[in-house]
C-alpha positions as CSV (number, residue, x, y, z in Angstrom):
1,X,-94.3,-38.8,-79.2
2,X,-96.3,-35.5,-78.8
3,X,-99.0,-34.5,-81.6
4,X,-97.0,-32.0,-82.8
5,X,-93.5,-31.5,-81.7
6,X,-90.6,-28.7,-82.6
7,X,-87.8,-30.0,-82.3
8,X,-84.1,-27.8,-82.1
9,X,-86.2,-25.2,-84.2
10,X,-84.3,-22.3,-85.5
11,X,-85.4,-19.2,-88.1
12,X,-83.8,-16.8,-89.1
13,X,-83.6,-14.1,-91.8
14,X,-80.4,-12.7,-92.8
15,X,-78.8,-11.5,-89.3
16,X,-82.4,-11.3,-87.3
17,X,-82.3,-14.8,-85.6
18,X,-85.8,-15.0,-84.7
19,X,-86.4,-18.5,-83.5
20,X,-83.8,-20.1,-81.2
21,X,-83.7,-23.6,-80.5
22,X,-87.3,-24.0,-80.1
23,X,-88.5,-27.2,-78.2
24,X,-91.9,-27.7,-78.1
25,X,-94.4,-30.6,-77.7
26,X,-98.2,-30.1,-78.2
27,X,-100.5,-32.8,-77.4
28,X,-103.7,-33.8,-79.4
29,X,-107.0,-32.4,-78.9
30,X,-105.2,-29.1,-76.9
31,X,-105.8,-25.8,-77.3
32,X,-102.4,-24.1,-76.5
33,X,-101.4,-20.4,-76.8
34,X,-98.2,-18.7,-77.4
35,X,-97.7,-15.1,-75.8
36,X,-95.8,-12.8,-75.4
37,X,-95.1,-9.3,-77.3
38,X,-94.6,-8.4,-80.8
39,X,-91.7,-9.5,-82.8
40,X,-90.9,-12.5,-80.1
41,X,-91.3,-15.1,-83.0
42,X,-94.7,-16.5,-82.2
43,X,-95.8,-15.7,-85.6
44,X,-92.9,-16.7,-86.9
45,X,-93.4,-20.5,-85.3
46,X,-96.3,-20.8,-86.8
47,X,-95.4,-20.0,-90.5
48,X,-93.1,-22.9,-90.2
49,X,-95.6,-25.3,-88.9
50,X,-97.9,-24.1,-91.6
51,X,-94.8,-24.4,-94.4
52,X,-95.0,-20.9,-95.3
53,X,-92.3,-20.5,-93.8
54,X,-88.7,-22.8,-94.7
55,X,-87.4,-23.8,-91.1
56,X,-83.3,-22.6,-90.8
57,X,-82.7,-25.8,-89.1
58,X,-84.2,-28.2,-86.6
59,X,-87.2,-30.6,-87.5
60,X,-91.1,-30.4,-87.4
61,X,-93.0,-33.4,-86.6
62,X,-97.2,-33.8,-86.9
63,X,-99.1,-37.2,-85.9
64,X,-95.2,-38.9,-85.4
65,X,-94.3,-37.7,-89.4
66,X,-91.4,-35.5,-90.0
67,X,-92.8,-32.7,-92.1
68,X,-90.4,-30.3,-92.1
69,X,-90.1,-29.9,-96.1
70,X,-93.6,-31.1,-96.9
71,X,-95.4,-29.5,-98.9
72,X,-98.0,-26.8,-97.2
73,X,-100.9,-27.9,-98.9
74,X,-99.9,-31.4,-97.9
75,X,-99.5,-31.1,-94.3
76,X,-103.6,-31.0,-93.3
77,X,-103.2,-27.5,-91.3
78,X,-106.0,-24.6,-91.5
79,X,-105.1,-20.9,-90.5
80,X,-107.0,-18.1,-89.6
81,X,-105.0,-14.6,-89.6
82,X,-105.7,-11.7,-88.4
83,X,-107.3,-10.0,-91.7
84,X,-110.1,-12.0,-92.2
85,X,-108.9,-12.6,-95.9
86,X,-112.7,-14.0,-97.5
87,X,-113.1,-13.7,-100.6
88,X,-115.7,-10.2,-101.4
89,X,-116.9,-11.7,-104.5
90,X,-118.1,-14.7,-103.0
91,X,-121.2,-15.5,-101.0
92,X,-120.6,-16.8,-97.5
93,X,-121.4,-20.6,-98.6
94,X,-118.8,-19.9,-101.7
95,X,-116.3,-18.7,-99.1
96,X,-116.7,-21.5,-96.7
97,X,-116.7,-24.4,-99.5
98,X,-113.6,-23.1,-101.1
99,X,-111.2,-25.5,-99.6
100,X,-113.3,-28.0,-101.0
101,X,-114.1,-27.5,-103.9
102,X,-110.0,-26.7,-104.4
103,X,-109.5,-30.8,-102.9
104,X,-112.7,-32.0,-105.7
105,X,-115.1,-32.9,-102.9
106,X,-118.3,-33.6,-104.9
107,X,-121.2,-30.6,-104.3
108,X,-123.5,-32.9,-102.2
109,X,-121.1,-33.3,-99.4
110,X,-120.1,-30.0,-99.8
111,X,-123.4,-28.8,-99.3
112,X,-123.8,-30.8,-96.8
113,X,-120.7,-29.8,-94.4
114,X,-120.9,-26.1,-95.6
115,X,-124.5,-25.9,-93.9
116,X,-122.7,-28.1,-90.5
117,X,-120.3,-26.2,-90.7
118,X,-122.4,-22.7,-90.6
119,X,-124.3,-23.8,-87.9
120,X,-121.6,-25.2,-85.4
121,X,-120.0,-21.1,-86.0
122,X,-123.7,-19.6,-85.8
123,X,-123.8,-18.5,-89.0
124,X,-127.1,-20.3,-91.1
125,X,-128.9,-17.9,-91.9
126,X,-126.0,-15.5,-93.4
127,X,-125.6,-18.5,-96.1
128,X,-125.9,-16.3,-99.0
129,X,-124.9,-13.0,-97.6
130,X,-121.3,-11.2,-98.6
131,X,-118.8,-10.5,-96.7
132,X,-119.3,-6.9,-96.7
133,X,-122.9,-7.3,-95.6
134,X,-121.2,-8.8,-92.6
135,X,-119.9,-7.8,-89.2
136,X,-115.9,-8.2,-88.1
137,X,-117.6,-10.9,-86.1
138,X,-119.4,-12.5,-88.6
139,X,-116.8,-12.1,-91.1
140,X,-113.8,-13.9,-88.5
141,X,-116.7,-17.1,-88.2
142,X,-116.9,-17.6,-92.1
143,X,-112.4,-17.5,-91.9
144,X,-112.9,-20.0,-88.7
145,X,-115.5,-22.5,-90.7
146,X,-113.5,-22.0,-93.9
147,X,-110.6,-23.2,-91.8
148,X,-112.1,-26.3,-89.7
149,X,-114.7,-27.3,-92.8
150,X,-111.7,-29.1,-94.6
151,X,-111.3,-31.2,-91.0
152,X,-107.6,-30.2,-90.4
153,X,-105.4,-32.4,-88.5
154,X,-103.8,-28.4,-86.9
155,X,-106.2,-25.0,-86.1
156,X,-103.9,-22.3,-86.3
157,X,-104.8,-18.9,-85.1
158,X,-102.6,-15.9,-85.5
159,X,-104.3,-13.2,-83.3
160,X,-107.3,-13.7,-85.2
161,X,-109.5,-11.1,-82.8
162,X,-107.0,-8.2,-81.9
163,X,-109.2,-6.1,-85.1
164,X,-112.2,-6.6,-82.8
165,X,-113.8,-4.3,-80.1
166,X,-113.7,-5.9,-76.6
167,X,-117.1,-7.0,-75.7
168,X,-117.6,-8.6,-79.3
169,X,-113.8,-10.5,-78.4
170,X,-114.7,-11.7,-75.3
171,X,-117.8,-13.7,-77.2
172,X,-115.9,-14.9,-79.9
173,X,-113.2,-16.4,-77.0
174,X,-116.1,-18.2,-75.5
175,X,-117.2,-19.2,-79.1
176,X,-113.9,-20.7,-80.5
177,X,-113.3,-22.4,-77.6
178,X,-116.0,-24.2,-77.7
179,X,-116.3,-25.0,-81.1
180,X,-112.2,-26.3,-80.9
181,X,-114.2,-28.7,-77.6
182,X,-116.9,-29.9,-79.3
183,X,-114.7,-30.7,-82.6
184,X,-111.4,-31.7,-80.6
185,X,-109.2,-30.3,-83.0
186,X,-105.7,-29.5,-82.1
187,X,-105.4,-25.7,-81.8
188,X,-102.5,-23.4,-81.7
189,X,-103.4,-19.9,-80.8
190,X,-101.2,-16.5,-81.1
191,X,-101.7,-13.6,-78.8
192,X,-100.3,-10.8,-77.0
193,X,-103.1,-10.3,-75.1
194,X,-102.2,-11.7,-71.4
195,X,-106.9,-12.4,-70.5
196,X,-107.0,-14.0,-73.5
197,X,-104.8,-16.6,-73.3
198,X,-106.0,-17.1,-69.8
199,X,-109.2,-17.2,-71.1
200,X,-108.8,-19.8,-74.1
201,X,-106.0,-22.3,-73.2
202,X,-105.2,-25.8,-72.0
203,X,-101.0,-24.5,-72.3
204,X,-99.7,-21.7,-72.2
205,X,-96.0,-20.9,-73.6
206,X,-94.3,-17.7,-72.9
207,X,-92.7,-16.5,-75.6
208,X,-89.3,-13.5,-75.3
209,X,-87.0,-12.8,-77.9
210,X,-87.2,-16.0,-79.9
211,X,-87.4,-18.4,-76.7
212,X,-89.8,-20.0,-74.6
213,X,-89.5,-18.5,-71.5
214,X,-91.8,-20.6,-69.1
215,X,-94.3,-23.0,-70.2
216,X,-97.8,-24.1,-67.8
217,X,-101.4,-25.1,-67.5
């Protein structure tokens, strides 16, 4: 069985079916992309994987377990949106070691993958900066190591760069790509942007009005 697999997926709310029969398989270690335009149900999909969202019907299965009703904080899955969403009272480190601290890690290790984790996204020597003393940029890499430094079985990025200018997003492309490499975590990655999912994926899956459309390398 795939890593992660969707199977007979629907969602809707009230009358707006927005996923229809979804059947999807994503393999470990792959960085896959959903496109297509807004409202299509990407999103959507995601929310579901992530239990944020309760599925209509249809079942969700990660590492060969159903987790269709599991709890979200029990199912091992990181997000990064598109608002960054840190934390303005909180120094970068505080920000990054949350999801630690929340699972009772004790503070050596924490201090000790917060500081990995800062310098796998480039980040060391904005330890104890705030996010306001920080770049979109900057801020999107403290979301992305606040995601990844609780090792996640799932990356999940919902358009995480469209609030960022264009020579800045190319970077960050390069950047998360190879940070998902070096760390071979199983990535799903939302965009509308046609370069960028050319630029990023393994898969590609074309989404239209709630189906996949095409699917390809």
């Amino acid at each position: 069985m795939a890593y992660i697999r969707f199977e007979n997926l629907n969602k809707s709310f009230g009358d707006n079916h927005v996923l229809k029969d979804i059947n999807l398989d994503v393999e470990k270690g792959e960085l896959v992309t959903l496109l297509g335009p807004s409202g299509c149900g990407k999103s959507t999909l995601l929310r579901c994987l992530s239990g944020l969202e309760k599925v209509t019907s249809g079942k969700i299965y990660l590492d060969g377990v159903d987790i269709t009703d599991v709890d979200p904080r029990e199912r091992g899955i990181g997000m990064v949106f598109q608002q960054y969403s840190l934390f303005p009272n909180m120094s970068v480190k505080d920000n990054v070691a949350f999801g630690l601290k929340m699972k009772k890690v004790p503070k050596d290790e924490i201090d000790k993958k917060v500081k990995q984790m800062l310098e796998i996204v480039g980040l060391s020597d904005k330890i104890d900066q705030f996010p306001m003393q920080l770049s979109g940029g900057q801020q999107q890499r403290v979301a992305l190591a606040r995601a990844i430094v609780t090792e996640p079985k799932v990356l999940l990025l919902d358009e995480p760069l469209s609030a960022i200018d264009a020579l800045l997003r190319h970077n960050l492309q390069i950047e998360i790509r190879r940070i998902q490499k070096e760390l071979n975590i199983t990535t799903i990655f939302v965009t509308h942007d046609q370069d960028e999912a050319m630029v990023m994926s393994d898969t590609i899956h074309l989404f239209n009005k709630g189906h996949v459309e095409q699917s390809g390398s």
